[in-house]
C-alpha positions as MATLAB code, in Angstrom:
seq = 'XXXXXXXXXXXXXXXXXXXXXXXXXXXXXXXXXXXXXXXXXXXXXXXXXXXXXXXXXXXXXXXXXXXXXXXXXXXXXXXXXXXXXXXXXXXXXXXXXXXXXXXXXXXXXXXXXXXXXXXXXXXXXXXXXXXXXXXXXXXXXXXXXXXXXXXXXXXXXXXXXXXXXXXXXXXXXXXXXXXXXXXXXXXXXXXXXXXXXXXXXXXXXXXXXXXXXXXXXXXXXXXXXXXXXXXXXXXXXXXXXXXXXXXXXXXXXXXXXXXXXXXXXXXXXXXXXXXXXXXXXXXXXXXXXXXXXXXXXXXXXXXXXXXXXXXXXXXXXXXXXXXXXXXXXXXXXXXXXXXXXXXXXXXXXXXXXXXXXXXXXXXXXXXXXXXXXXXXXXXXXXXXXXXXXXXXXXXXXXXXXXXXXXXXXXXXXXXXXXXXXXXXXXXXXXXXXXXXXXXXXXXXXXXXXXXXXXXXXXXXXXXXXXXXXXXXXXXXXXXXXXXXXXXXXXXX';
ca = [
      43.878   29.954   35.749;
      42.610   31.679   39.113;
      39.710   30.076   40.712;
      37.505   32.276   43.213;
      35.570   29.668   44.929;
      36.022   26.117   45.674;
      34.908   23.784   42.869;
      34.026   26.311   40.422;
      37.321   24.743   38.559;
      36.747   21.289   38.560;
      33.142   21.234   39.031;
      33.215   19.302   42.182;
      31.534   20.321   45.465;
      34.054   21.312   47.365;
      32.569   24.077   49.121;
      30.147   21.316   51.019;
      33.209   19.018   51.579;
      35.221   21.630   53.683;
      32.273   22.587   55.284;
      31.892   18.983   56.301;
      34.969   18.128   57.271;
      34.798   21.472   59.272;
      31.981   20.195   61.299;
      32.871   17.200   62.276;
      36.128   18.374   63.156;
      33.902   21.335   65.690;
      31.137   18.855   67.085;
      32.913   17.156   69.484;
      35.228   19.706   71.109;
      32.167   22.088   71.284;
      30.214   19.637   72.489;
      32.482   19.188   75.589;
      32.516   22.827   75.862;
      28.749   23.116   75.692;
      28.603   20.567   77.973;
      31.040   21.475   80.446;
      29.939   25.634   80.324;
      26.122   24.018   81.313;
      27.319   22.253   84.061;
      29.384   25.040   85.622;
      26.568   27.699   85.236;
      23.955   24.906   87.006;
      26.584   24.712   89.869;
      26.478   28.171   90.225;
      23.084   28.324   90.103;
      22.991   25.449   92.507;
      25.494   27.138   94.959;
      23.851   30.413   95.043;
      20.256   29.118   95.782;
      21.549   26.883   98.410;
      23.854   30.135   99.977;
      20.248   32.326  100.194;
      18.544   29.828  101.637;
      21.022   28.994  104.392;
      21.455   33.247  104.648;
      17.759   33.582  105.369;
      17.681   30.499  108.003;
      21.118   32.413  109.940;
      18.844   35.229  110.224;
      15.832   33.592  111.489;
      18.566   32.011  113.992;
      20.323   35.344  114.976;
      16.680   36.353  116.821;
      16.638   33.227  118.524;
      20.413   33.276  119.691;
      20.368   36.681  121.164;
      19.233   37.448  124.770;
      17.698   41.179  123.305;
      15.874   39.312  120.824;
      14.111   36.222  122.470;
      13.454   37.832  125.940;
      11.671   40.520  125.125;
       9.451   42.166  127.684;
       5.733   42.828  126.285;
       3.432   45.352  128.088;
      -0.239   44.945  127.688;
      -2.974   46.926  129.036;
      -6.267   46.416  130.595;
      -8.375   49.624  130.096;
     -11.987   50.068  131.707;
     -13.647   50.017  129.284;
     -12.858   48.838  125.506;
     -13.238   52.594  124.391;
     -10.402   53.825  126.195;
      -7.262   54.569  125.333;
      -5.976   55.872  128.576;
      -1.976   54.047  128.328;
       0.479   52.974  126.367;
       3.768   51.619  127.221;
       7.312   49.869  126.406;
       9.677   47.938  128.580;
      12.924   46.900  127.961;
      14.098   42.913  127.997;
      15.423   44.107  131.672;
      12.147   45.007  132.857;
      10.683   42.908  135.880;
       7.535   41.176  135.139;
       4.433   42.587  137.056;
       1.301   44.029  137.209;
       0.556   47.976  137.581;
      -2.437   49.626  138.379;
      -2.327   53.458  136.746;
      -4.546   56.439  136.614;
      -4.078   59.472  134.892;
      -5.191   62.215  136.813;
      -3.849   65.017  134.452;
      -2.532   65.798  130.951;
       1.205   67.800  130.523;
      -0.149   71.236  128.815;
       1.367   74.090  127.495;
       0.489   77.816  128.587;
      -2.110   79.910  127.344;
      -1.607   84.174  126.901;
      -4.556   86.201  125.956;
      -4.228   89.876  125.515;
      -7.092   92.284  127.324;
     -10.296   93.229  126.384;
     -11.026   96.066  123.986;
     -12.600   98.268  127.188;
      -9.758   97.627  129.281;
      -7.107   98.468  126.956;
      -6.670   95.858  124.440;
      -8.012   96.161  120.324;
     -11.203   96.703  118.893;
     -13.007   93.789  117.037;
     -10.908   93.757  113.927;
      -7.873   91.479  112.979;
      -6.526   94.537  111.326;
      -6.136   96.583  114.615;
      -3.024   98.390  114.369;
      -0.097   97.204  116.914;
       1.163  101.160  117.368;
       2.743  103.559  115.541;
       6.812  102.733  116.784;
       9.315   99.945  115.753;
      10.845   97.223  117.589;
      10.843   94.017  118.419;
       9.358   90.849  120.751;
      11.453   88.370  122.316;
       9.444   84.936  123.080;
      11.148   82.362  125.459;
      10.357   79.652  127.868;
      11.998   80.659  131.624;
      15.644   80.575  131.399;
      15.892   77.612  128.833;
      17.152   77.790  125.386;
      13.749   77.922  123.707;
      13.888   81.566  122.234;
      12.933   83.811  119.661;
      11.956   87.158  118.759;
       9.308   89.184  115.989;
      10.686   92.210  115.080;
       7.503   94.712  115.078;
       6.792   97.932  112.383;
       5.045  101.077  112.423;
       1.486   99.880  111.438;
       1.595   96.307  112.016;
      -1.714   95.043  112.544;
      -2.631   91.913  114.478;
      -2.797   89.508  111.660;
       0.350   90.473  110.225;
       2.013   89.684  113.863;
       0.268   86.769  114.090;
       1.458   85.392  110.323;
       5.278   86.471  111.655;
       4.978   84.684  114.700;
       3.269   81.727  113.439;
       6.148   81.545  109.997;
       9.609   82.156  112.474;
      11.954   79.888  111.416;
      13.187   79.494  114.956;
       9.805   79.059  116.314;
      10.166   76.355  118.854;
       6.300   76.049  119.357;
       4.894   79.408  119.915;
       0.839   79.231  118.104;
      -0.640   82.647  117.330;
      -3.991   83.114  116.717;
      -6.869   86.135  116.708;
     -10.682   85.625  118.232;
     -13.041   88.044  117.931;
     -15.720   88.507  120.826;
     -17.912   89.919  118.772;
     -18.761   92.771  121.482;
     -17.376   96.251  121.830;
     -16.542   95.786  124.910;
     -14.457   92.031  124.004;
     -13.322   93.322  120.784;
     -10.254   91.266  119.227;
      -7.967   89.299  121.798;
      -4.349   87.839  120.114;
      -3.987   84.895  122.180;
      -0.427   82.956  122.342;
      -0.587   78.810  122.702;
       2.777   77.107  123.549;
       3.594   73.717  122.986;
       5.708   73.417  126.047;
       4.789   71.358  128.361;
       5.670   71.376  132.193;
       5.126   73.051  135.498;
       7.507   76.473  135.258;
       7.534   75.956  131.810;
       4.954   79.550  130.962;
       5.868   81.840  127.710;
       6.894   84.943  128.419;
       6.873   87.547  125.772;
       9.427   90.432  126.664;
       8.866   94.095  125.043;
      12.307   94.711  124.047;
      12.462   98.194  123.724;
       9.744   99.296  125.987;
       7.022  100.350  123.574;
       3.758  101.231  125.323;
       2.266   99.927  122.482;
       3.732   97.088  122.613;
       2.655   96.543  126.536;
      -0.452   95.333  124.938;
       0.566   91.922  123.920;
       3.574   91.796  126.246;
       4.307   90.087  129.826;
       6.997   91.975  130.737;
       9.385   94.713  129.486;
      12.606   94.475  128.614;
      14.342   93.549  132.575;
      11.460   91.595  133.164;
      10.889   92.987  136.317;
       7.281   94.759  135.239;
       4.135   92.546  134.714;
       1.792   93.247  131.664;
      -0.294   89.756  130.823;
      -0.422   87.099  132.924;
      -1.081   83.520  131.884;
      -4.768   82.328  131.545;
      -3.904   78.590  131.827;
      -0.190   77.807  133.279;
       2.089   75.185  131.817;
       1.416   72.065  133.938;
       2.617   68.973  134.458;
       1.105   65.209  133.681;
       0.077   63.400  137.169;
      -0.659   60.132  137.246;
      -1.190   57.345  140.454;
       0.538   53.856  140.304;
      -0.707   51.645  142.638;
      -1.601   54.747  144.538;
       1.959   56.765  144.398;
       1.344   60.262  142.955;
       4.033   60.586  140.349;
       4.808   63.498  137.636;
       6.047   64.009  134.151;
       6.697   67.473  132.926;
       5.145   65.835  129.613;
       2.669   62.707  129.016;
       5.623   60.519  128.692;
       6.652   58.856  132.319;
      10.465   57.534  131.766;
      11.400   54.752  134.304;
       8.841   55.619  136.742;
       8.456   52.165  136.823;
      11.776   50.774  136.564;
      12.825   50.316  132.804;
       9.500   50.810  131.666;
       7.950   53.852  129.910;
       4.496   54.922  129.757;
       2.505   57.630  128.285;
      -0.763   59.205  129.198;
      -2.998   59.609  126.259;
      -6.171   60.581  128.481;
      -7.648   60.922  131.605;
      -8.972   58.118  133.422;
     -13.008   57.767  133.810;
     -13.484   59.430  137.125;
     -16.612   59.872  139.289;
     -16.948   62.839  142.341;
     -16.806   62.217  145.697;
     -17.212   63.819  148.842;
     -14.571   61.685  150.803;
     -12.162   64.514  150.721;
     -10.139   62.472  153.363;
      -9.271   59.895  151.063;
      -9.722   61.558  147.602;
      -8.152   65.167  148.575;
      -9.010   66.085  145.041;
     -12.513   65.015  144.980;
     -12.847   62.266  142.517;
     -12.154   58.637  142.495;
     -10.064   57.451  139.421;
     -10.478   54.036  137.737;
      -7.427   52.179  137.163;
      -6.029   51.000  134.180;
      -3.775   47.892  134.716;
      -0.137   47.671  132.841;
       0.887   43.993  132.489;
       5.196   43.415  132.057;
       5.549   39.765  130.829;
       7.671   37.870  128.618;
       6.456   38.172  124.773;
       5.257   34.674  124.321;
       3.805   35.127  120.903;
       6.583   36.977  119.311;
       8.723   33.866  120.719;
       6.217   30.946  119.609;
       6.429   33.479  115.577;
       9.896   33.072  116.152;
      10.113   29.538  116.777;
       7.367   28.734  113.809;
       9.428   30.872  111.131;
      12.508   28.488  112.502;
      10.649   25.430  111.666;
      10.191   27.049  107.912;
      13.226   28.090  107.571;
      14.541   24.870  108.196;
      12.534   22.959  105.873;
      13.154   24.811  103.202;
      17.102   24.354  102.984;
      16.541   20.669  103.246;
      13.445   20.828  100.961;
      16.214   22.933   98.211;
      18.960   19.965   99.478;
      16.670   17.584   98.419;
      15.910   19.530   95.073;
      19.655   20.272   94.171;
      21.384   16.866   94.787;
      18.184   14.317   93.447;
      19.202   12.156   90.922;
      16.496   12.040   88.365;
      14.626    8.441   88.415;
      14.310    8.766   84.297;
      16.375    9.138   81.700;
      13.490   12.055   80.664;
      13.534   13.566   84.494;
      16.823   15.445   84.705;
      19.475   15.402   87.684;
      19.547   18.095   90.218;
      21.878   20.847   89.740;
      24.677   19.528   92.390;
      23.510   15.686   92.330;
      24.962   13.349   94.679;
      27.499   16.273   95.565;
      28.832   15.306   99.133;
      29.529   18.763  100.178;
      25.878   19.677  100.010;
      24.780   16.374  101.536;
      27.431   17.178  104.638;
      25.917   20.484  105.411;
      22.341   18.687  105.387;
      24.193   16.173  108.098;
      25.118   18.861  110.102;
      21.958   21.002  110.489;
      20.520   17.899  111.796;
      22.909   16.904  113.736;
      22.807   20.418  115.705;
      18.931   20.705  115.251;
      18.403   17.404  117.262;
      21.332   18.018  119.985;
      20.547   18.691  123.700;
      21.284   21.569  125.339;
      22.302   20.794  129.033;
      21.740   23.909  130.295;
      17.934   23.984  129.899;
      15.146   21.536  131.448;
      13.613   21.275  128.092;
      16.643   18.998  127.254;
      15.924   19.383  123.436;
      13.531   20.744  120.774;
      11.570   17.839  121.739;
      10.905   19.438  124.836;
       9.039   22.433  122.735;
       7.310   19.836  120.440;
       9.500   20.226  117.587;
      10.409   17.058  116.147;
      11.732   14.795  112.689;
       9.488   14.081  110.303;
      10.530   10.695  107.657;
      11.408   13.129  105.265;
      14.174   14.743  107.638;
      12.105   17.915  107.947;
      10.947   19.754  111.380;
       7.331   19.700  113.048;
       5.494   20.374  115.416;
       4.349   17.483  116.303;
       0.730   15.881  116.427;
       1.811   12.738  118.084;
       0.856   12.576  122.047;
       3.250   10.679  123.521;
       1.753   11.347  126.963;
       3.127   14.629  127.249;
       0.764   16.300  125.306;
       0.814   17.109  121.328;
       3.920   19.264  119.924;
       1.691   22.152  120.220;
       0.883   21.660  123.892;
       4.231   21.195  124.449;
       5.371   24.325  122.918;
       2.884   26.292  124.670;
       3.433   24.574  128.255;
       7.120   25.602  127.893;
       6.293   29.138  126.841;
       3.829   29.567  129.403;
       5.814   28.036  132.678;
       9.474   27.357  131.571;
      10.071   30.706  129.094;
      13.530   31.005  130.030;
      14.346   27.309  129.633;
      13.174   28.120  126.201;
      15.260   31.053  125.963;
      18.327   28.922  126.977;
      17.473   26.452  124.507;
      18.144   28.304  121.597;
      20.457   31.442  122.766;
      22.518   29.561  125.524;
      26.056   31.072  124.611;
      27.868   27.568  124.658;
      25.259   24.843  123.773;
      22.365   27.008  122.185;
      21.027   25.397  119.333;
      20.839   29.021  117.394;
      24.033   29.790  118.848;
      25.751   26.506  117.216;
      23.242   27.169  113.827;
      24.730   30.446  113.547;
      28.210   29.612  113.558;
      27.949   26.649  111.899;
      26.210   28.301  108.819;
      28.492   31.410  108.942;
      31.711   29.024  107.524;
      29.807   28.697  104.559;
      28.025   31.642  103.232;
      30.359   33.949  104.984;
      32.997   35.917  102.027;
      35.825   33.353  102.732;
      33.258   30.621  103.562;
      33.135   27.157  101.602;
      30.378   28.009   99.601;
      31.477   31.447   98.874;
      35.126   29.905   97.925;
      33.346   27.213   95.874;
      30.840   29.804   93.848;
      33.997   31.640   93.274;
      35.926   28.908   92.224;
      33.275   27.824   89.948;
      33.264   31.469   87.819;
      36.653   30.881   87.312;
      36.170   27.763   85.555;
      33.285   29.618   83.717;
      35.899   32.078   82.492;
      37.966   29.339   82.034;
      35.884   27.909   79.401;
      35.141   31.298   77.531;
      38.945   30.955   77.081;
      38.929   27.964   75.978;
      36.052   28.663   73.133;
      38.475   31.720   71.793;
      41.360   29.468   71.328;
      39.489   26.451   70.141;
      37.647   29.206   67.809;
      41.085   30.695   66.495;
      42.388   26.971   66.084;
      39.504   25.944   63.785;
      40.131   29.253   61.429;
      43.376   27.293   60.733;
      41.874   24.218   59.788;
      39.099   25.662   57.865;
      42.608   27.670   55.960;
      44.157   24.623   55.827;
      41.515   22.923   54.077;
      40.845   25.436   51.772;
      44.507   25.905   50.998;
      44.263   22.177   50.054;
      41.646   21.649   48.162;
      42.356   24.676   46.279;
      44.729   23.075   44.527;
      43.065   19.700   43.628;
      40.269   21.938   42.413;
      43.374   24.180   40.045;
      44.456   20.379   39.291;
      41.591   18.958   38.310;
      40.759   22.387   36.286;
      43.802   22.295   34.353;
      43.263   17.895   33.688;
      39.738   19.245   32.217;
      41.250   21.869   30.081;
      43.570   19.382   28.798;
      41.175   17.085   28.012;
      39.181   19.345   25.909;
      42.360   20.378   23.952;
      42.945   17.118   23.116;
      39.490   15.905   22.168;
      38.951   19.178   20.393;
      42.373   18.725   18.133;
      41.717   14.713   17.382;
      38.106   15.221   16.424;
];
């Protein structure tokens, strides 16, 4: 007799019984797995929270531990009035502190080329004035400097069709064409060039190549450049400027370390009123002064300092999170409770956070009213202990000891964001302790997954096993039944 399922034989439910036996044979060893795979993934977790939040504070602490980026220079400027906006200006961090006084006298401009009026040679008062009847071509270029290029011109170009080849060049290097029309007979149409080049010397010349009458017209010179067509109506000039009454000069509105490592540009003139006093004022007008202020940038320091203090708390506040022990049996452990790995790096921020730094007056963070709070988190503190309030102190020492402050953090031996950065670096770095750890800890994951595949392949066997088995107490018990029948069957 062949029996397809369990029990079908003897009638007894062995299906449910091997399934049964299967699951309590699974429960605990998955349980453990469960169990174990939960914790590993909440270390991870755990690990990787802790490593951003330590990787955000080493940044914050790289700006305070560098030189460039807590002693930067910040210019401010004092206009006339609030309308103006005559200067502004950049200094770099080794910029002396001082105050300026600046006028701008005159703006860098480009030259300016018109061509003559209709009655004296030039085109009547139509943009579709023919250039001339021969081919050839106009060179465009700026003294002897590199800035160069050149229109090649047809039989029967007309103005606007010059001025849409000059104005699309590829090579233009800042050449405007444009046409005006006077309107008169006598004005007629005038082409007039614009260049964006800026500097005394620095006039367009427009060379006739090939020494086309016609082309004399909208031309300065011919092709040696010895002969003289147009002549600029407004020369290239440069930008002047007075500081603290020195004449000075920029071939563009951009002075570069006219004051030393500072950089200022001239946006417009200053308000200026005539005056007869040629003596004094040679050019006739007295210039009010705008005043450029080089200090120390106190408030991108004190944003600096504040983003510090947040930084801070919020490793100890995800510390605090991560290695709680929960005070329930319904409020559940942190992720990496009571680990005393985590607990030693909280030890050691604080231990470098409330270190003195010889090297600067301030002594401490104290000194720049940061201070503990009973939860082991950084203030600024509201206490006066008859220095002032946290905040007073902070601004005292920004105002009148900047570079103490400076030292306090970035001082290359003792600076507090010099130790920080170091300090954090052998743990979130790629061979750090955390990193090791985190990596470590997906191992173990895998580990696990292994584990489930072989625990999974051993309980096939059972389940076989137990099939196999009772399989044949279900073919025994069958063929007891059958007997049974036989025999009752034959005596009745």
């Amino acid at each position: 007799m062949t029996i397809q399922s369990l029990g079908v034989g003897s009638g007894l439910a062995l299906d449910d019984l091997v399934t049964q036996l299967l699951e309590a044979e699974r429960k605990p060893k998955q349980d453990r797995l469960d169990a174990r795979e939960e914790q590993i993934e909440a270390e991870i977790s755990g690990l990787g929270q802790l490593k951003n939040r330590l990787t955000d504070f080493q940044e914050a602490v790289d700006d305070l531990r560098s030189d460039n980026g807590i002693n930067k220079r910040e210019p401010t400027i004092s206009n006339p009035s609030e309308d103006d906006d005559i200067l502004s200006a950049e200094a770099s961090n080794s910029a002396l502190e001082g105050d300026y006084a600046i006028a701008v006298k005159q703006l860098a401009s480009g030259s300016r080329i018109e061509t003559a009026d209709a009655i004296d040679g030039g085109f009547s008062d139509s943009s579709d004035s023919v250039l001339g009847t021969g081919s050839g071509s106009l060179t465009f270029k700026i003294g002897n400097t590199s800035d160069t290029f050149t229109i090649n011109v047809t039989a029967g170009m007309t103005l606007a069709e010059l001025r849409e080849a000059i104005n699309g060049a590829d090579d233009n290097f800042g050449v405007n064409a444009n046409i005006i029309s006077t309107g008169t007979t006598d004005g007629g149409a005038k082409l007039v060039f614009t260049s964006d080049i800026t500097g005394s010397g620095n006039d367009l010349t427009i060379v006739n190549d090939n020494n086309l009458a016609d082309l004399d017209r909208v031309a300065t010179t011919d092709s040696t450049e010895t002969a003289t067509y147009l002549s600029p109506i407004v020369s290239a000039q440069n930008a002047i400027a007075e500081v603290d009454g020195i004449e000075v000069q920029s071939a563009s509105n951009e002075f570069e370390n006219t004051i030393q490592n500072v950089s200022f540009t001239a946006n417009e003139l200053s308000p200026a009123t005539a005056t007869t006093d040629l003596a004094t004022y040679p050019d006739g007008f007295i210039y009010q002064t705008s005043t450029l202020t080089i200090g120390f940038d106190k408030t991108g320091l004190e944003e600096k300092i504040n983003k510090f203090v947040t930084d801070y708390n919020s490793i100890i506040s995800e510390i605090q999170t991560l290695t709680r022990y929960g005070e329930s049996d319904l409020e559940e452990d942190g992720a990496l409770a009571g680990d005393s790995l985590v607990r030693g790096i909280q030890s050691g921020l604080a231990s470098l956070v409330g270190g003195g730094v010889s090297g600067s007056s301030l002594g401490s963070l104290f000194g720049i009213g940061i201070e503990f709070d009973e939860d082991g988190k950084l203030e600024i503190g509201s206490t006066d202990f008859g220095l002032g309030t946290g905040q007073d102190r902070l601004e005292d020492a920004l105002d009148d000891s900047f570079d103490d402050v400076a030292t306090l953090f970035s001082d290359e031996n003792e600076g507090i964001a010099t130790k920080l950065y170091d300090y954090i670096e052998q743990f979130v770095s790629f061979s750090g302790i955390l990193s090791t750890r985190e990596r470590a800890a997906r191992d173990d994951k895998d580990q696990v997954f292994d584990d489930r595949e072989q625990f999974e392949l051993r309980m096939l066997n059972v389940e076989q096993t137990l099939r196999d088995r009772y399989l044949n107490l279900d073919q025994t018990v069958a063929r007891l039944n059958q007997t049974g029948q036989a025999l009752l069957a034959s005596l009745g």
